[in-house]
N, C-alpha and C positions, 0 to 999 in steps of 0.2 A: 504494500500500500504506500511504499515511497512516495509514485510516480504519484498519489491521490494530495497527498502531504505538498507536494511540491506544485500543486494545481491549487491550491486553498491559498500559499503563499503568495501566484504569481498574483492570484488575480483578486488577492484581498478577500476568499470569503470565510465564511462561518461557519463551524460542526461544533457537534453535540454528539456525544457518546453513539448515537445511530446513526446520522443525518449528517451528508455534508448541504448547506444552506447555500442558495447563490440569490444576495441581492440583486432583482433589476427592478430598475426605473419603469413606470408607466408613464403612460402618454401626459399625463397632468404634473409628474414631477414626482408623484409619490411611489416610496419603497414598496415594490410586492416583493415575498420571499417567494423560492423555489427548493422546496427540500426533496431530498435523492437520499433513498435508502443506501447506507455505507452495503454495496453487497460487492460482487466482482464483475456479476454481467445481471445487464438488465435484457429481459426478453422482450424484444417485438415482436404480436402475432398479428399477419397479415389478413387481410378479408379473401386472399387468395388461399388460402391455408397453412400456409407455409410460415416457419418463427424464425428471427435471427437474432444471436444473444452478443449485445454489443457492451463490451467493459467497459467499468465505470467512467475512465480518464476519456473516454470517447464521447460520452453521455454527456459530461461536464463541459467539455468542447463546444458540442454540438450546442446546447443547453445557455452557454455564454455568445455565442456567435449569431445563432437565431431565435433570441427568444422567444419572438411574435409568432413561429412557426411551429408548428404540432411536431414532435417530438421525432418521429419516424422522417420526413421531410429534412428536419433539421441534419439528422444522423445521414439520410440520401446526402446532402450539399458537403456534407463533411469530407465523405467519404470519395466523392467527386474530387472533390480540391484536392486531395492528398496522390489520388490516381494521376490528376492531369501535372501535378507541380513537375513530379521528377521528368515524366515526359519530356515537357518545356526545356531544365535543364540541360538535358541528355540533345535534344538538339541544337544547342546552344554549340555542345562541345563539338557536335558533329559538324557543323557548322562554319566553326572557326579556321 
């Protein structure tokens, strides 16, 4: 649970013995919380029937990045960004 420790510190937020907590902002200015069971994978189950079980430090990503976006969507964009970054680099080098 390092890697969860060191997601609490980067981005300032708050846990309690179960819960890591993520402050965000509403649209008026006011704190809503988001608390996330401390576990190791949380499961999405799809209305296709199919689950996929995404670890915490992903959840929390996901979670800080989009928070206006329903939780499965957020985890899709994440997991986009992360596919397309090295691509990009890798042709950079090819490139040069």
């Amino acid at each position: 649970m390092e890697e969860i420790d060191e997601l609490i510190k980067r981005y300032g937020l708050e846990e309690d013995a179960e819960h890591v907590i993520i402050p965000l902002p509403d649209k008026n200015g006011r704190i809503r919380r988001c608390y996330l069971l401390k576990r190791r994978f949380f499961r999405i189950v799809y209305p296709e029937g199919h689950h996929v079980d995404y670890p915490l430090a992903d959840v929390i990503e996901a979670t800080i990045r989009y928070p206006d976006l329903p939780l499965s969507e957020a985890l899709y964009l994440l997991h986009k960004e992360s596919v397309e970054k090295p691509e990009s680099s890798e042709e950079k080098k090819e490139g040069s």
